[in-house]
Structure formats: C-alpha cells, structure tokens
BAFIBA-808402 format. One record per atom (N, C-alpha, C): residue number from 1; residue in three letters; atom name; z, x, y. Coordinates in nm, 3 decimals. Each point is the difference from the previous one (the first is absolute). Example, Ala and Ser with C-alpha at 12.3 -4.5 7.8 and 13.67 -1.06 7.14 Angstrom:
// BAFIBA-808402
MARLO   vexro   kelo   baro         z         x         y
MARLO       1    ala      N     0.780     1.319    -0.569
MARLO       1    ala     CA     0.000    -0.089     0.119
MARLO       1    ala      C     0.000     0.090     0.120
MARLO       2    ser      N    -0.072    -0.035     0.105
MARLO       2    ser     CA     0.006     0.082     0.119
MARLO       2    ser      C     0.073    -0.077     0.109
//
This chain:
// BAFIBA-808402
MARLO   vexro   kelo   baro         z         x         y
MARLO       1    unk      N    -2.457    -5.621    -0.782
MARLO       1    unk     CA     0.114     0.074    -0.046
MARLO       1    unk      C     0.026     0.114     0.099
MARLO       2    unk      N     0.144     0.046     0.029
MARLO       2    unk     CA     0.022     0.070     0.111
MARLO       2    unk      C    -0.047     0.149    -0.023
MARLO       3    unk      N     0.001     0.090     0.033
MARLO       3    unk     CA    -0.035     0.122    -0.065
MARLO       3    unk      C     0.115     0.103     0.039
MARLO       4    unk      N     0.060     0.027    -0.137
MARLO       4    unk     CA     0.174     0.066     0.027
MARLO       4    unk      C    -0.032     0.110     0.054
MARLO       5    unk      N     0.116     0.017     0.052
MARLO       5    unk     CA    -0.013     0.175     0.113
MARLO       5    unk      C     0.033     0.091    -0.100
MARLO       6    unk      N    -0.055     0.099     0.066
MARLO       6    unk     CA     0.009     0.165    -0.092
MARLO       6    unk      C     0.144     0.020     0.020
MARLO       7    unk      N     0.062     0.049    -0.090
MARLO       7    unk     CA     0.108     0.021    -0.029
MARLO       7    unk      C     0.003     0.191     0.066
MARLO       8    unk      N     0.080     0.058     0.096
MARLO       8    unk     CA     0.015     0.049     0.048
MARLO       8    unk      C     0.012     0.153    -0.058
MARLO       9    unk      N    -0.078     0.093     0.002
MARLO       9    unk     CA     0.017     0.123    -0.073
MARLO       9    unk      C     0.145     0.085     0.050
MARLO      10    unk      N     0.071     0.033    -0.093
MARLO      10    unk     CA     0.124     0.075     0.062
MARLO      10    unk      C    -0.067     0.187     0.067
MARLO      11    unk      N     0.060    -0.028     0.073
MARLO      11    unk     CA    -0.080     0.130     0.062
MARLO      11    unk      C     0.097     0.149    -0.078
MARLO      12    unk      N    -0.112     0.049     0.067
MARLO      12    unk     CA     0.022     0.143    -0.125
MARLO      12    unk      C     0.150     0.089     0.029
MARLO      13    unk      N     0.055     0.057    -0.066
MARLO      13    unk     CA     0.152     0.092     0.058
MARLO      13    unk      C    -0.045     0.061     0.114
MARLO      14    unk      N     0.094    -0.029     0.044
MARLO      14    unk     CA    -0.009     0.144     0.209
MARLO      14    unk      C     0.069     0.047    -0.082
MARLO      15    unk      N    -0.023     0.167     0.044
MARLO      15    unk     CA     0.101     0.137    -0.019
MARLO      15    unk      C     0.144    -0.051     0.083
MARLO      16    unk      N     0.061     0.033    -0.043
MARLO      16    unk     CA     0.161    -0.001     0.046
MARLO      16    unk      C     0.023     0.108     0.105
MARLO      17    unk      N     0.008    -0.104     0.154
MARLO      17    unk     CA     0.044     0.085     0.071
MARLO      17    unk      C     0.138     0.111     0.022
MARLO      18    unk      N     0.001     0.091    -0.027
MARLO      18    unk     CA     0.154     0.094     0.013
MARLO      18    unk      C    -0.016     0.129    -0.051
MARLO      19    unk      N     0.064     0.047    -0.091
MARLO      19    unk     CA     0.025     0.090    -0.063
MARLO      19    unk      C    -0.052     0.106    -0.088
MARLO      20    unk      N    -0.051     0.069     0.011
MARLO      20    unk     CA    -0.068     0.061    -0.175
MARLO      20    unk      C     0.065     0.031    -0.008
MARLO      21    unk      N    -0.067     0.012    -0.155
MARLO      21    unk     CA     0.091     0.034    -0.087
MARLO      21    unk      C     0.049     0.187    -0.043
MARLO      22    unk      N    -0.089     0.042     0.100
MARLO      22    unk     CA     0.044     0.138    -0.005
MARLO      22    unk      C     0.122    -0.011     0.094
MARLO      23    unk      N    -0.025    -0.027     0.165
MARLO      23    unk     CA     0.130    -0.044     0.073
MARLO      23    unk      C     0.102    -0.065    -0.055
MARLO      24    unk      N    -0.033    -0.072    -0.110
MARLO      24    unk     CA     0.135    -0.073    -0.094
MARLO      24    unk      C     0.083     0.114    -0.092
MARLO      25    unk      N    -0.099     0.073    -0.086
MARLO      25    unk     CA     0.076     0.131    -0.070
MARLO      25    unk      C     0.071     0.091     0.064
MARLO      26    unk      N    -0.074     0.052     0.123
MARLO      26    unk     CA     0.048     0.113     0.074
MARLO      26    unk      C     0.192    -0.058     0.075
MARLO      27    unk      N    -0.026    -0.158     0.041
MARLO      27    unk     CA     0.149    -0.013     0.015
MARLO      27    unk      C     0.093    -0.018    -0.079
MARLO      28    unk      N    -0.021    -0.004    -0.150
MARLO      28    unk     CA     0.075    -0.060    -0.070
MARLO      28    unk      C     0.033     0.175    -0.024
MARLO      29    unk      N    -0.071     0.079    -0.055
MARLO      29    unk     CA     0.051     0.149     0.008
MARLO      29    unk      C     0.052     0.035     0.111
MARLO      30    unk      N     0.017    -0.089     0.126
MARLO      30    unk     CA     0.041     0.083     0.096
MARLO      30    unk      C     0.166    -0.048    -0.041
MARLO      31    unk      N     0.014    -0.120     0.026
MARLO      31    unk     CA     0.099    -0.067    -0.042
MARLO      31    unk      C     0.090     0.050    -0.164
MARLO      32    unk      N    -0.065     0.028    -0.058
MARLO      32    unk     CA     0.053     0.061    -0.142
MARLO      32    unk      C     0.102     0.144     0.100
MARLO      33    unk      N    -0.085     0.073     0.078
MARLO      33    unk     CA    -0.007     0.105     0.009
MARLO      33    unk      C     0.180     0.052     0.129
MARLO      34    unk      N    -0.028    -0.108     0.096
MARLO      34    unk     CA     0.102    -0.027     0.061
MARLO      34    unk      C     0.127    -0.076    -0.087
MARLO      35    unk      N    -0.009    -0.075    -0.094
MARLO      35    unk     CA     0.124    -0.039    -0.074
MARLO      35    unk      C     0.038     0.027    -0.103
MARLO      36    unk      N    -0.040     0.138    -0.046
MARLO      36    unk     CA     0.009     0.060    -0.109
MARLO      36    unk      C     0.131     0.166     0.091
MARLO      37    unk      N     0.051    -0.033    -0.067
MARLO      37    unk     CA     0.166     0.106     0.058
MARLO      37    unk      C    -0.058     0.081    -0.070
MARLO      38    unk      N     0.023     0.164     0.092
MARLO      38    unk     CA    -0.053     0.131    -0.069
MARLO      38    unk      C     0.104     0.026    -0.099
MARLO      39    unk      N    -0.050     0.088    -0.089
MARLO      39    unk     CA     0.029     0.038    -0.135
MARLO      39    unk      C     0.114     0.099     0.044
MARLO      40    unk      N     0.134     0.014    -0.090
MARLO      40    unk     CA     0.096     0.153     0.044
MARLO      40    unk      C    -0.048     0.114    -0.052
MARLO      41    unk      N     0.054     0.090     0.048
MARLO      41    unk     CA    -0.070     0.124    -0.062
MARLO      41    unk      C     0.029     0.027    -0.118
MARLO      42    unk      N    -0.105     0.089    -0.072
MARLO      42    unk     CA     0.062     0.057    -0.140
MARLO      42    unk      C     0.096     0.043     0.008
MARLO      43    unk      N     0.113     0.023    -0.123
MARLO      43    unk     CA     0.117     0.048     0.034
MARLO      43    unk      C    -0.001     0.123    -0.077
MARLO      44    unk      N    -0.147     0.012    -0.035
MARLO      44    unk     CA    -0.038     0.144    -0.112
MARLO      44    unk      C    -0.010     0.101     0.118
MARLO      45    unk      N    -0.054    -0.057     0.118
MARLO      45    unk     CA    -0.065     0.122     0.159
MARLO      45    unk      C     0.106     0.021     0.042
MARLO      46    unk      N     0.034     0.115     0.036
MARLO      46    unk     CA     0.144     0.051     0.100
MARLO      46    unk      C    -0.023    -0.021     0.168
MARLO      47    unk      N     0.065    -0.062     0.025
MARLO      47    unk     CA    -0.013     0.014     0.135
MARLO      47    unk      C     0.014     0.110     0.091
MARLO      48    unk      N    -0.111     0.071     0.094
MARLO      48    unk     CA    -0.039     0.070     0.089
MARLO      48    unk      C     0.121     0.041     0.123
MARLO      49    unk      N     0.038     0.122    -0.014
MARLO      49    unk     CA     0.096     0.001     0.157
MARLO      49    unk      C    -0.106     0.017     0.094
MARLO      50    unk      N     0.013     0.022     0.103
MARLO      50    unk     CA    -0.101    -0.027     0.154
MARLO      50    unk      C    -0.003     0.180    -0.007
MARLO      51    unk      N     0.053     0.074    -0.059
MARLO      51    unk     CA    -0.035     0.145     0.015
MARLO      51    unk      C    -0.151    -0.041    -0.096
MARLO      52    unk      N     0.033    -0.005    -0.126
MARLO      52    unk     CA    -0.118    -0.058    -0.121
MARLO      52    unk      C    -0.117    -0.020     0.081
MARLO      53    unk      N    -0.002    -0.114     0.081
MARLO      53    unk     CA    -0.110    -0.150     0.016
MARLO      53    unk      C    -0.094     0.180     0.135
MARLO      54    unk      N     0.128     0.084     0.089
MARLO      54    unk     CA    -0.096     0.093     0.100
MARLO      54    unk      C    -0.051     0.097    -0.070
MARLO      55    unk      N     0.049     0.053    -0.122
MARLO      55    unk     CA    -0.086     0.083    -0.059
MARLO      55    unk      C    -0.109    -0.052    -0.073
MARLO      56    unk      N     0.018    -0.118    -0.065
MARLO      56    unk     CA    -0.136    -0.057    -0.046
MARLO      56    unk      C    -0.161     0.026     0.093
MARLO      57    unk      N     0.081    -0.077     0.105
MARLO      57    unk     CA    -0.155    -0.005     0.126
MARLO      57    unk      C    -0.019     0.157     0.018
//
C-alpha cells in the first residue's frame, strides 16, 4: 500500500509589509486636518483696528 504524503502545513501569517498603524492615524488626521475649511469668526468678537492689534503687543 502506497504511503500518502503529508498534507502540507499552511505556514504561519507574515506581518504585513507597509504601514502602521500609527503612520495610518497620524495621516488620516492629517488629511481631516487639511480638508476641514476654517471656522468664521465669532460674530460676538469685534474686530480689531491695526491701531488696537499695536497697542496690544
């Protein structure tokens, strides 16, 4: 009687070459961060004349 072959062990997961997943978060906030349109100003704050903004400093 023949003697059947070993049936082949699937080899174990490789790590996935690319990306972490910290490098994955940090672009997706970067990306949030660039396509997110700035906010208008309050319309409660008065706007500053440029005499205002030199006496401040």
């Amino acid at each position: 009687m023949p003697v059947p072959e070993p049936t082949p062990r699937p080899s174990p997961p490789s790590p996935l070459a690319g990306v972490s997943m910290r490098d994955l978060l940090a672009s997706c906030a970067a990306a949030k961060a660039v396509s997110t349109p700035p906010r208008p100003p309050d319309p409660a704050t008065p706007a500053r004349t440029p005499a205002e903004h030199r006496r401040a400093a």
